[in-house]
C-alpha positions as CSV (number, residue, x, y, z in Angstrom):
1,X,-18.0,-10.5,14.0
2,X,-14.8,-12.1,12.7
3,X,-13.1,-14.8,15.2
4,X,-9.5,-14.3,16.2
5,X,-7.1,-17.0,15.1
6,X,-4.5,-15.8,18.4
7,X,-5.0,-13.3,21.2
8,X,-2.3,-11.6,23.1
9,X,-3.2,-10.6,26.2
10,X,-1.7,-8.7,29.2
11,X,0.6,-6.6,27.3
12,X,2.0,-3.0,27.6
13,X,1.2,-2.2,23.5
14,X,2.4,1.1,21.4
15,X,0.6,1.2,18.9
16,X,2.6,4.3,16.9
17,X,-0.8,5.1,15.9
18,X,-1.2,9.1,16.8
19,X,-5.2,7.7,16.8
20,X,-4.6,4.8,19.9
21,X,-1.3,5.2,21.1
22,X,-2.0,2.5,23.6
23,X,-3.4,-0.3,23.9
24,X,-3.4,-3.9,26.1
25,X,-4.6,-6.4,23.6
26,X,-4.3,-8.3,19.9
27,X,-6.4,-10.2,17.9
28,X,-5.2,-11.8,14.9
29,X,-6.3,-13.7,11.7
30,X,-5.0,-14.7,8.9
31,X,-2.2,-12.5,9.8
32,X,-3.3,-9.4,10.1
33,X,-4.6,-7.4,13.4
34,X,-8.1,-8.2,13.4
35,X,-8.4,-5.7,16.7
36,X,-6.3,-4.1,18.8
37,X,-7.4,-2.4,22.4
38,X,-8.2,-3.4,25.9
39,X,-9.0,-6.4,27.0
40,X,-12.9,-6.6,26.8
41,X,-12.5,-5.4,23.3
42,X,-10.5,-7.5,22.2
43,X,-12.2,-10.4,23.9
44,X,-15.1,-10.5,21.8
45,X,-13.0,-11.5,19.0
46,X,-12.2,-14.8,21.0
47,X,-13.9,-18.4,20.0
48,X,-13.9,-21.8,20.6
49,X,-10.6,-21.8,18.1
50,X,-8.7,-19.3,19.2
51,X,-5.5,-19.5,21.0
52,X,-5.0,-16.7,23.6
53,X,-1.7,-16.0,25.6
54,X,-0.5,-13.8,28.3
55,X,2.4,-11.5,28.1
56,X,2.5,-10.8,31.3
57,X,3.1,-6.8,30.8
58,X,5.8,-7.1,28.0
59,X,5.9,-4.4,26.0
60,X,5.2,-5.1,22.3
61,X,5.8,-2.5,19.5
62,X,5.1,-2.6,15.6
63,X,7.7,-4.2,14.0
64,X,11.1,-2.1,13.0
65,X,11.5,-0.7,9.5
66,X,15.0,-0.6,8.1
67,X,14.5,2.0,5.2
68,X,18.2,1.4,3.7
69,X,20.2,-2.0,3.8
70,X,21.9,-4.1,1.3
71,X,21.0,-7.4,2.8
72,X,22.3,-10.2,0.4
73,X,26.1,-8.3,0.8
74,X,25.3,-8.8,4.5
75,X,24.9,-12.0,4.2
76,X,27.5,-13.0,2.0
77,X,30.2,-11.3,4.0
78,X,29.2,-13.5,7.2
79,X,28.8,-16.8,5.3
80,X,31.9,-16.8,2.8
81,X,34.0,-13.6,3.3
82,X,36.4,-12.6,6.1
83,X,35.7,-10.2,8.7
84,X,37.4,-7.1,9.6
85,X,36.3,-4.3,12.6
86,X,36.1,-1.3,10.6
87,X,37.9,0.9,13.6
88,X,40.7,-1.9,12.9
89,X,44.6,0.0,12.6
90,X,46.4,-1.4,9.3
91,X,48.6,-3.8,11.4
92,X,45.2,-5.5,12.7
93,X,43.9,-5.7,8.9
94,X,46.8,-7.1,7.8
95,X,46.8,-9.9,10.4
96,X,43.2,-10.6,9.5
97,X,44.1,-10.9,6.1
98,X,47.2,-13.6,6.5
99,X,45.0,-16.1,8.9
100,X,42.6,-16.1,6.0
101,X,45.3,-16.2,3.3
102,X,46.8,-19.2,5.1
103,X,43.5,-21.2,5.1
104,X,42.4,-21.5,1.3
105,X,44.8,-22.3,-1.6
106,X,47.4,-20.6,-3.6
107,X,44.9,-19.1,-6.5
108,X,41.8,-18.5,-4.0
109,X,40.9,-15.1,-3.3
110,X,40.8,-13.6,-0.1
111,X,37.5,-11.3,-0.3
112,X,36.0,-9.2,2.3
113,X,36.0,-6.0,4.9
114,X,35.3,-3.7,6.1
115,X,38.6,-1.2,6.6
116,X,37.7,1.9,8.1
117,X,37.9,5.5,6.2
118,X,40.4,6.7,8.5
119,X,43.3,4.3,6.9
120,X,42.6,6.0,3.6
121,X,46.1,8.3,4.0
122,X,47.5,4.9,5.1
123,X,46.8,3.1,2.2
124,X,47.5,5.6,-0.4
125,X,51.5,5.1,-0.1
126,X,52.7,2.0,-1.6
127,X,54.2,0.5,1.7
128,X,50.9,-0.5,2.8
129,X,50.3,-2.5,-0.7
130,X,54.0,-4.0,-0.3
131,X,52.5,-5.0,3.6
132,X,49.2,-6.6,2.1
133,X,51.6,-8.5,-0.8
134,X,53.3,-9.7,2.1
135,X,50.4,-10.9,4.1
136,X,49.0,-12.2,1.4
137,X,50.9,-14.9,0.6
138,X,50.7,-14.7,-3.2
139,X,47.4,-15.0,-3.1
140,X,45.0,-12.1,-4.7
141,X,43.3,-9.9,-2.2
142,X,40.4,-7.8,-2.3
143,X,38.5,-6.1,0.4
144,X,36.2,-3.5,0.3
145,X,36.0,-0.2,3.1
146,X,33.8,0.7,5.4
147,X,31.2,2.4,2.7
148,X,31.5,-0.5,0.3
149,X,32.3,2.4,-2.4
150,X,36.2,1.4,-2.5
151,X,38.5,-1.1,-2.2
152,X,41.8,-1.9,-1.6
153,X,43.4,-4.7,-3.4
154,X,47.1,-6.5,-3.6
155,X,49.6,-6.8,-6.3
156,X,47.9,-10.2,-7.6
157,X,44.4,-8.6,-7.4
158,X,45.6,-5.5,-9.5
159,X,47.2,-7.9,-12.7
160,X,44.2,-10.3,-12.6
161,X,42.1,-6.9,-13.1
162,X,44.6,-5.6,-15.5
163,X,45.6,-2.5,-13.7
164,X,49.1,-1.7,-14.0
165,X,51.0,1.4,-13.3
166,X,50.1,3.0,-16.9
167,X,46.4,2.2,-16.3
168,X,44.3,5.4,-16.7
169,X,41.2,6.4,-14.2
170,X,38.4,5.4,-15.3
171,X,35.4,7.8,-15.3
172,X,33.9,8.3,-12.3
173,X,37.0,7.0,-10.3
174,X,40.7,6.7,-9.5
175,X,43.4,4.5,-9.1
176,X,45.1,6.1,-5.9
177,X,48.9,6.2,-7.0
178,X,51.9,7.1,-4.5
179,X,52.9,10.7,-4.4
180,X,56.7,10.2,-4.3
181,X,57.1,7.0,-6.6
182,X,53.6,7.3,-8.8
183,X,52.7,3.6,-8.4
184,X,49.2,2.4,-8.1
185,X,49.0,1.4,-4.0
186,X,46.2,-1.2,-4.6
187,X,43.4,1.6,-3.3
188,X,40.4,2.0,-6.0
189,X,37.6,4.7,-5.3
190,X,34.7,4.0,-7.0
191,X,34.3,2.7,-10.3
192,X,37.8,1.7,-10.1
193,X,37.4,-0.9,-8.3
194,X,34.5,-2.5,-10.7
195,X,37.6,-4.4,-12.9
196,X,38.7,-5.9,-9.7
197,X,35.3,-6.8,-8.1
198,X,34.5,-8.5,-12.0
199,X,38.0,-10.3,-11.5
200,X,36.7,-12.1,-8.5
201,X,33.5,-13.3,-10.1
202,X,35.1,-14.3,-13.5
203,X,37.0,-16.8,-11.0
204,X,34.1,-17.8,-8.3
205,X,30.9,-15.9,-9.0
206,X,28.4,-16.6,-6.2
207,X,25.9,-19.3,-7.1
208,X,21.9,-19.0,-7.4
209,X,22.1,-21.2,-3.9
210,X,24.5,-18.5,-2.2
211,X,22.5,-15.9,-3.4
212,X,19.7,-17.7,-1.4
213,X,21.3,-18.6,1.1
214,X,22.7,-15.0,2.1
215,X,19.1,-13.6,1.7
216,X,17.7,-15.9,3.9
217,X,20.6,-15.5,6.9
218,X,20.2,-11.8,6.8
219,X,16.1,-11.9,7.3
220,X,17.3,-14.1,10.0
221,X,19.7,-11.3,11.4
222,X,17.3,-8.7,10.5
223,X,14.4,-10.5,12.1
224,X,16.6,-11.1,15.4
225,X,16.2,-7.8,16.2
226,X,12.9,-7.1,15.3
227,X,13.0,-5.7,12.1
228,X,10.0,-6.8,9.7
229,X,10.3,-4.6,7.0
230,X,13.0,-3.7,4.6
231,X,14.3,-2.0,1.6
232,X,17.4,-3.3,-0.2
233,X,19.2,-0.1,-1.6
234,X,21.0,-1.4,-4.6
235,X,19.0,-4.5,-5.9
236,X,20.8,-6.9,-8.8
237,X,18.7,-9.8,-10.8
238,X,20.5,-12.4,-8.0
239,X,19.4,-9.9,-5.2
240,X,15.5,-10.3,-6.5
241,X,15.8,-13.8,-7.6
242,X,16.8,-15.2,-4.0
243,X,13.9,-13.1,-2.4
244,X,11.0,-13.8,-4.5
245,X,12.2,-18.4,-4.2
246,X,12.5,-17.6,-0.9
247,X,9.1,-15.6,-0.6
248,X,7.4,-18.3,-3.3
249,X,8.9,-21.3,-0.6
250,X,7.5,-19.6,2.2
251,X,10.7,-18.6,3.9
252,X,10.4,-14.7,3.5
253,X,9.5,-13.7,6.9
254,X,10.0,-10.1,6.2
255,X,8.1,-7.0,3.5
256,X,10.8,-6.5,1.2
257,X,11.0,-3.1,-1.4
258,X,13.8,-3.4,-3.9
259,X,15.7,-0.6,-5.4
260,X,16.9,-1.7,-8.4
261,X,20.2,-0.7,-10.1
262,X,20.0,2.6,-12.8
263,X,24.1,3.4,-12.8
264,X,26.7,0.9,-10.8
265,X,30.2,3.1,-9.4
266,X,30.6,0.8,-7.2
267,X,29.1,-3.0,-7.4
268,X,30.0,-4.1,-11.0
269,X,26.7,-5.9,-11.2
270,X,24.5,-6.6,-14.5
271,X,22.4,-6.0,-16.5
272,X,21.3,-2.3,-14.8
273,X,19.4,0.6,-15.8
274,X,16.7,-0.1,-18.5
275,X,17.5,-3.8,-18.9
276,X,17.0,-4.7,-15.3
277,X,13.9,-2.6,-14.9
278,X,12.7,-4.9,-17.8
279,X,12.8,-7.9,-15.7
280,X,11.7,-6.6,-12.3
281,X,8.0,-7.4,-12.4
282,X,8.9,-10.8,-12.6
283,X,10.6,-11.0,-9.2
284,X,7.3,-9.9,-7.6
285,X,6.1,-12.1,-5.1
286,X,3.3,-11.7,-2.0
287,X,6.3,-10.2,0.3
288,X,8.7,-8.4,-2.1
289,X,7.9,-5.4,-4.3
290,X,10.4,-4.4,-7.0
291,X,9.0,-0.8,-6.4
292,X,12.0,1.7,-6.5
293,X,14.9,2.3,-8.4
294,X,18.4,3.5,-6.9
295,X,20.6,6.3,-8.9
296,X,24.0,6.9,-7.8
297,X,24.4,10.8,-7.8
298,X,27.9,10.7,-6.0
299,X,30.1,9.0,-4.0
300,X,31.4,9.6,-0.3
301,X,33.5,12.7,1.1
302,X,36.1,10.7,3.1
303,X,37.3,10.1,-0.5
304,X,36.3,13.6,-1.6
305,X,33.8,11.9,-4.2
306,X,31.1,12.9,-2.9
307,X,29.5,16.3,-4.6
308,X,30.1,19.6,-2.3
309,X,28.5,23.3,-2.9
310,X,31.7,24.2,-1.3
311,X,35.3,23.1,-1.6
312,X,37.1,20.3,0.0
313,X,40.4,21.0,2.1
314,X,43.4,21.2,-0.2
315,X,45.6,17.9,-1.0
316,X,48.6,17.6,-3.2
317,X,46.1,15.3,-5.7
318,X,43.3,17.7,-5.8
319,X,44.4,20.9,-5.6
320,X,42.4,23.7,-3.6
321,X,39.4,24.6,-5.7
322,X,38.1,20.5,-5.7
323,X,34.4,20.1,-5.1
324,X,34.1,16.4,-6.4
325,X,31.4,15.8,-9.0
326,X,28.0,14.4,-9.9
327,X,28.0,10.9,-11.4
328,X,25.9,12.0,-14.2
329,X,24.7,15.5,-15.4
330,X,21.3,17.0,-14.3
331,X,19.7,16.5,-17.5
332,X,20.9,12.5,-17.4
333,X,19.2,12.5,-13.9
334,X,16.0,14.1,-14.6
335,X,15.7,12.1,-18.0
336,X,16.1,9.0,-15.4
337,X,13.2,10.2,-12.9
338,X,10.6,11.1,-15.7
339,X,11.4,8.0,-17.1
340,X,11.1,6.1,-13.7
341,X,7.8,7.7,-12.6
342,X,6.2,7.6,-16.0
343,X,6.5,3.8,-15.0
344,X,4.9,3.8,-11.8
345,X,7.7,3.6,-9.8
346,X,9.8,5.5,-7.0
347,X,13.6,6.1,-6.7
348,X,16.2,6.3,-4.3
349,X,18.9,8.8,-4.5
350,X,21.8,8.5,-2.9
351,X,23.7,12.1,-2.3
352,X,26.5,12.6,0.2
353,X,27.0,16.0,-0.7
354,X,24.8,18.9,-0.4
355,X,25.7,19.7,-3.9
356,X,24.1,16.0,-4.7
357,X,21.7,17.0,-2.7
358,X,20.3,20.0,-4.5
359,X,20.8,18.7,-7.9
360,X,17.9,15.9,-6.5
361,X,15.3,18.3,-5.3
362,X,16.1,20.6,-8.5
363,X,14.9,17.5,-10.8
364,X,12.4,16.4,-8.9
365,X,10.7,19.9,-8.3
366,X,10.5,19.7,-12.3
367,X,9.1,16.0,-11.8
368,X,6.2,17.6,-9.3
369,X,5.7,21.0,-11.3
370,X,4.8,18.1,-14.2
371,X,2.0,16.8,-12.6
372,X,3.5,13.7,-10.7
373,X,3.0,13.5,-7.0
374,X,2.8,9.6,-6.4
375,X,6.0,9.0,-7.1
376,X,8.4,8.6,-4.1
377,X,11.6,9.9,-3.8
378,X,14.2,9.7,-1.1
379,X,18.1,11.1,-0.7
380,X,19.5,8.4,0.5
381,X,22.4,9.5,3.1
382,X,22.0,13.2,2.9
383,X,24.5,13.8,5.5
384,X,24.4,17.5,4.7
385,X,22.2,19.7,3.2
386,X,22.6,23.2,2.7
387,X,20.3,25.5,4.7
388,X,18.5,27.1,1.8
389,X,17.2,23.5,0.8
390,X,15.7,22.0,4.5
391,X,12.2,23.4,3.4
392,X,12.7,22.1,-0.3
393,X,12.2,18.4,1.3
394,X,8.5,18.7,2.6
395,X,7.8,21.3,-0.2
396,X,8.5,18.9,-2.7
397,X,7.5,15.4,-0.7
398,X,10.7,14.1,-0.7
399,X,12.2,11.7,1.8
400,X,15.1,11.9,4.1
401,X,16.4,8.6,4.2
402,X,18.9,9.2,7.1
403,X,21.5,6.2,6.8
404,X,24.1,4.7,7.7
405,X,24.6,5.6,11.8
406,X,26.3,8.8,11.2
407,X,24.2,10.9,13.5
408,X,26.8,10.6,16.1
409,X,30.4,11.1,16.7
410,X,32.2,7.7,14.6
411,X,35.1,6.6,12.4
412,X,33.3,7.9,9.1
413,X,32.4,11.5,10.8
414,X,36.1,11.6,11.9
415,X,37.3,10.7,8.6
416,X,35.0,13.3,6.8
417,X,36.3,16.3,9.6
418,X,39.9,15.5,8.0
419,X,38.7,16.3,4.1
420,X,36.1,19.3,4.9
421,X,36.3,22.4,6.5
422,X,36.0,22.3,10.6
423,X,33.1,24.8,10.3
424,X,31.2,22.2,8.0
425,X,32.2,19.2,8.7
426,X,30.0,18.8,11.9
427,X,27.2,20.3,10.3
428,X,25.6,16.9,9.5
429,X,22.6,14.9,9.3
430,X,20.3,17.8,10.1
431,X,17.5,15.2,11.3
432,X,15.7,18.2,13.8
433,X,15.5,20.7,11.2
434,X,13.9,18.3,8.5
435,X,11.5,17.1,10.8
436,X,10.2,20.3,12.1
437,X,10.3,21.3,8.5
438,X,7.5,18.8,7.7
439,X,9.4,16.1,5.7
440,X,9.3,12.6,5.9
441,X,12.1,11.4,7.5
442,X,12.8,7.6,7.6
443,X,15.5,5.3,9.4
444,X,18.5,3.1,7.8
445,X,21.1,1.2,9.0
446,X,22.8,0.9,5.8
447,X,23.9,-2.5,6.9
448,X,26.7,-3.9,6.5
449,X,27.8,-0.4,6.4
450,X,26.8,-0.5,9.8
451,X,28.4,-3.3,11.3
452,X,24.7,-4.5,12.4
453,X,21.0,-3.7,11.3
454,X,19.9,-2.9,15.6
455,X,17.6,0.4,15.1
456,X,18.2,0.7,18.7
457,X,21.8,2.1,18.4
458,X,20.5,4.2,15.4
459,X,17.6,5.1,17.5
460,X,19.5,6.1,20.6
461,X,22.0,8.0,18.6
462,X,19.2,10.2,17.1
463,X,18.3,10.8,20.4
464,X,21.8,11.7,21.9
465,X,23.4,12.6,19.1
466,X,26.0,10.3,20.9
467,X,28.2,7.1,20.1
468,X,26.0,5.0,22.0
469,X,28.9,1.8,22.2
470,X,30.8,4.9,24.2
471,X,33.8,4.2,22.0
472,X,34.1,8.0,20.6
473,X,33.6,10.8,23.2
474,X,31.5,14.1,22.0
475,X,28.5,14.8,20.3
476,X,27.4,15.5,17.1
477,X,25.8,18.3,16.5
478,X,23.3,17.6,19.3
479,X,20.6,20.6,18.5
480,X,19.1,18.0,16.1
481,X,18.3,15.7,18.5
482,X,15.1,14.2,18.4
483,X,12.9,12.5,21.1
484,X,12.5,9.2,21.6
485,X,8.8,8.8,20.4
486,X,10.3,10.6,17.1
487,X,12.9,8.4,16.9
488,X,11.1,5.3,17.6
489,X,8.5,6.5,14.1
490,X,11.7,6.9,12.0
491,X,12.0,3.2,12.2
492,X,8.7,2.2,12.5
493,X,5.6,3.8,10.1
494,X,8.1,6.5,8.4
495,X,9.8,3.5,7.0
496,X,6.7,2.2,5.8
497,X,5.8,5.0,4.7
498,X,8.9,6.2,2.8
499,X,8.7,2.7,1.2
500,X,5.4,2.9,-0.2
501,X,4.4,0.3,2.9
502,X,2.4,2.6,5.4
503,X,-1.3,1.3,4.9
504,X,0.6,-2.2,5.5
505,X,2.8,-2.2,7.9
506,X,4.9,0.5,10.6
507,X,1.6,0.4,13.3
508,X,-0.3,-1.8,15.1
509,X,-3.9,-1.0,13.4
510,X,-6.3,-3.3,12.6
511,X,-6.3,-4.2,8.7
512,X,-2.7,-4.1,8.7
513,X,-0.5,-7.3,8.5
514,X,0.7,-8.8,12.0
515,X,4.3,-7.4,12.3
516,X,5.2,-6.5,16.0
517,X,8.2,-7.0,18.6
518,X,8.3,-8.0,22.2
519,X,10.8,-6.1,23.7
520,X,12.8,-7.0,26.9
521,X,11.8,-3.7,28.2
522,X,9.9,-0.5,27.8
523,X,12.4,1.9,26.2
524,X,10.3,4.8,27.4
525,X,11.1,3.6,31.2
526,X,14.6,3.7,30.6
527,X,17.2,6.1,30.6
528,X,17.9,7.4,27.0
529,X,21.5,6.3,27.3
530,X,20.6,2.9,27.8
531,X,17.7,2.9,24.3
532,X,20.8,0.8,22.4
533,X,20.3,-2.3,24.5
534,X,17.0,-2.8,23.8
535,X,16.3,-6.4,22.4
536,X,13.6,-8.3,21.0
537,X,12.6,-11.4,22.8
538,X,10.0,-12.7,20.1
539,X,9.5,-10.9,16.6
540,X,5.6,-11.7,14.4
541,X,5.4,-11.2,10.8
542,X,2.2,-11.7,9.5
543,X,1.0,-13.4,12.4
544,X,3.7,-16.1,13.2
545,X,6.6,-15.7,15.1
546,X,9.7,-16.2,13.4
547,X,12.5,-15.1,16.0
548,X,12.5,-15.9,20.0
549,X,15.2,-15.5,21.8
550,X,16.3,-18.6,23.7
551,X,15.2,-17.2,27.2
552,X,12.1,-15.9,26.2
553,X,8.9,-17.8,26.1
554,X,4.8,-17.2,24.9
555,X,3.0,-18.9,22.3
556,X,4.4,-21.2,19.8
557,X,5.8,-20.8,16.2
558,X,2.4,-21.2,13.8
C-alpha cells in the first residue's frame, strides 16, 4: 500500500463525485489524492513520514473551475492600467480619466476600463469626446467597455490611429459618428478599435516580463478564491509564453487550457489563425495545454453586433430590419472546425446571438455526422438560444459555456433590454432548460469582464437568478434557476470536463491531482442568498497550498 506524503483529517469533504459524495478524510502523494474517505480508511495510508493535520470540521471542496477568463488582460489592467467601475456615470469616467492623465507625461497614454454598456447612447454624440479631450489633458486616451469588444478613445487617440472624419468602417466594425454633425465621437465597436489598440503598442507594447508578470498576479487572484483550474478564452504567443516560463519555473499553481486566436475583432494581437496554431505545441508545459482554439462568430447586442434570428429595435443608424451579422460565413466557419479537429484539437465559439448560435451547432452537426466525436466544442456566452436549438446542444455534445455573470438582473442585461425586443430581451441564459436537456453546461466568469473571477457570485446568481451585490432589484428569468449542488458542478467537474480536464481535475477522487478549497463555511448550511460570500481560507493545487488567507491556519506551504 502506497504511504501518504499529508493527511487531512477531521474535515466535512464534498467530493462532487455522484459515486462518494462525502467523505471526512485525504491522503496525498506526490500531489495527487492517494485516498479519499473516512478516517480509518484513510489512516492506513499514514507512515512514519507522513504529515497529518486536523481541520477541525472545515468544509473542503474540489477546487473551482473557471471555464472562460482572459487572465493576462486581468492582470495587466490591475498592474499598469487605470481602473474604472463599470456601473460608473460619464462624469465619474471622466474624473478617473484626468487623475490618471495628470500623473504620467504629456505623450503617455492613458489605457484602461472598463465603461459600462449603458453609456453607449452617451458616448455616441460628440460632446462626450469634446468632455474626454478635455479631461485628457492632450494626452491620448484609450479605454476599452465593459465587454472588452469596444473602445472609446480621445481626439489624440483617434489621429495617432489615423482615424479621421473621412475614415471608412472597417469590416466587421464601425466608427460611431454623431447623428446631427457626422463626426467620429471617439467610440469604436469592434474591429474598429484594432488601429487604436495597435497605436498604443507601436508606442509601449507590453514587455515579455509584463506579460509574466500579469500571468502570475492573476493565478494569484484566481487562486485567492479557490479557483485551480482555468481556460484563457482568447490566447496570443505572449499569453502562452508567460504561462509555460511560469509553469517551467515552477510558479504555475493552476491547470491552464488555452484557446488560441483563429479571427481577432477585437484584440489586435498577432500572428493568429494558422500561424499561431503552428507555434502552440511549443508552449506546452506540465500545467498548460494549448488544447482549443477560439473563433469569433459575433460580437455583443448592447452594440447590436451580435447575430440575432430576429431584429433589433429600430435606430436612426440601423434602420428597422437590422439583425447584425456573422463575422465570417458558414462555410469559413466549418472550413475552420474540420480543420481544427482534424488536428486534434477543440474550439471555443463565442455567439451572443442565437443566430450565432445556430450557425455553431449547424457546423458542428456536419463536424459529428463526419465521424468526429472527440473533439470539444463550446458557445461561449450563449446568452440566448432559440427554443428549437436547446436539444441540438446534448444531441450534438456541445458545451454551454455560460459566461460572463449575466444570469442575473446587471448593467449589460439592462443595456441589452434597450436594443431588443422586451419580449426577448429577458429570455436569456436558459441554464435550466440546457441542463435538463442533457448538455454539458460549464461555468465562466469571463474576468475581467466580470469585475472579479469569485464563482460564488456566479454561483449564487445561478441559483437566484438574482444580483447577488443587491445593487439591481428583479430577477432574471428565474424558471432557470438551478440548485445549489448543480450550480456548485458548473464550476467544479463540468469545467474540467468542458476543458478536456475531467479525469484530472473538478472532484476529489483518488488518481486525480490534489486541487481542493477550504471554505469558511458550508454553503449548503447557508441560506442561498448568502452563497456569494463564500471564501476560501486555504486553496491546494497538486498537493501544496498556494493561497491562505491571513486568518486561517492548517498545515504549512510544501
Amino acid at each position: 500500500m502506497n504511504t501518504a506524503d499529508l493527511i487531512l483529517t477531521g474535515a466535512t469533504v464534498y467530493t462532487v463525485d455522484a459515486g462518494r459524495p462525502w467523505a471526512t478524510d485525504l491522503a496525498i502523494a506526490g500531489g495527487e489524492l492517494l485516498a479519499v474517505g473516512d478516517r480509518d480508511e484513510v489512516a492506513r495510508h499514514g507512515g512514519d513520514g507522513t504529515a497529518v493535520v486536523d481541520l477541525g470540521g472545515a468544509f473542503v471542496m474540489p477546487g473551482l473551475v473557471d471555464v472562460h477568463n482572459h487572465h493576462v488582460l486581468a492582470g495587466m489592467a490591475e498592474l499598469f492600467e487605470l481602473s474604472v467601475d463599470p456601473a460608473a456615470d460619464l462624469a465619474q469616467v471622466l474624473a478617473v480619466v484626468a487623475e490618471q492623465a495628470r500623473s504620467v507625461g504629456p505623450d503617455e497614454w492613458v489605457i484602461g476600463g472598463s465603461w459600462g454598456s449603458h453609456l453607449v447612447g452617451e458616448l455616441s454624440r460628440e460632446a462626450a469626446l469634446r468632455a474626454l479631450d478635455e479631461a485628457s489633458g492632450g494626452r491620448p486616451v484609450l479605454l476599452s467597455d465593459d465587454s472588452h469588444h469596444n473602445r472609446w478613445a480621445n481626439s489624440r487617440a483617434l489621429r495617432l490611429a489615423g482615424i479621421g472624419a473621412d475614415s471608412a468602417d472597417p469590416a466587421g466594425g464601425a466608427i460611431v459618428r454623431d447623428q446631427d454633425t457626422g463626426r467620429p465621437t471617439g467610440l469604436l465597436l469592434e474591429r474598429a478599435g484594432i488601429a487604436a489598440a495597435r497605436a498604443v503598442r507601436d508606442a509601449a507594447a507590453p514587455t515579455a516580463e509584463q506579460h509574466r508578470r500579469a500571468s502570475r498576479r492573476a493565478v494569484e487572484v484566481l487562486n485567492s478564491y479557490g479557483i485551480t483550474a482555468f481556460q484563457d478564452a482568447g490566447a496570443s504567443r505572449d499569453v502562452m509564453r508567460a504561462l509555460q516560463e511560469l509553469d517551467d519555473d515552477g510558479g504555475l499553481s493552476a491547470w491552464v487550457v488555452s484557446s488560441m486566436l483563429i479571427n481577432d475583432p477585437i484584440f489586435g494581437f498577432a500572428p493568429i489563425g494558422a500561424d499561431l496554431l503552428a507555434e502552440g505545441e511549443r508552449y506546452r508545459s506540465a500545467h498548460h495545454r494549448p488544447d482549443f482554439v477560439k473563433i469569433f462568430l459575433d460580437g455583443v447586442p448592447p452594440t447590436r453586433t451580435a447575430a440575432f434570428l430576429d431584429p433589433y429595435l429600430p435606430d436612426h443608424a440601423h434602420g428597422a430590419h437590422h439583425h447584425g451579422e456573422l463575422s465570417m460565413p458558414p462555410e469559413e466557419l466549418l472550413g475552420w472546425l474540420r480543420s481544427v479537429a482534424g488536428a486534434g484539437l477543440s474550439a471555443k465559439i463565442h455567439c451572443t446571438g442565437d443566430a450565432s448560435v445556430r450557425a455553431t451547432l449547424d457546423a458542428v452537426a456536419q463536424i459529428r455526422a463526419g465521424g468526429n466525436r472527440s473533439s470539444r466544442f463550446q458557445i461561449a456566452h450563449g446568452q440566448f438560444v432559440h427554443p428549437q436549438d436547446l436539444p441540438r446542444f446534448a444531441e450534438l455534445d456541445v458545451i454551454a459555456d455560460i459566461s460572463p455573470f449575466l444570469w442575473f438582473p446587471g448593467v449589460i442585461p439592462a443595456a441589452i433590454a434597450e436594443v431588443r425586443p422586451a419580449e426577448l430581451a429577458g429570455r436569456m441564459q436558459p441554464n435550466r432548460a440546457l441542463l435538463d436537456s442533457g448538455a454539458l453546461v460549464a461555468g465562466g466568469s469571463d474576468w475581467p469582464v466580470s469585475t472579479s473571477p469569485n464563482a460564488w457570485e456566479g454561483i449564487q446568481g445561478l441559483v437566484t437568478r438574482q444580483d447577488p451585490s443587491g445593487v439591481h432589484a428583479g430577477s432574471l428569468w428565474p424558471e432557470q434557476a438551478l440548485t445549489p449542488a448543480e450550480a456548485i458542478e458548473v464550476f467544479t467537474i463540468n469545467g474540467a470536463r468542458a476543458m478536456g480536464l475531467g479525469e484530472v481535475t473538478g472532484s476529489l477522487m483518488p488518481g486525480k491531482s490534489a486541487d481542493f478549497v477550504v471554505l469558511d463555511r458550508n454553503p449548503f448550511d447557508h441560506p442561498v442568498h448568502e452563497l456569494a460570500g463564500t471564501t476560501a481560507q486555504e486553496t491546494w493545487f497538486a498537493g501544496r497550498r498556494v493561497f491562505r488567507r491571513a486568518e486561517s491556519s492548517s498545515a504549512p506551504t510544501e
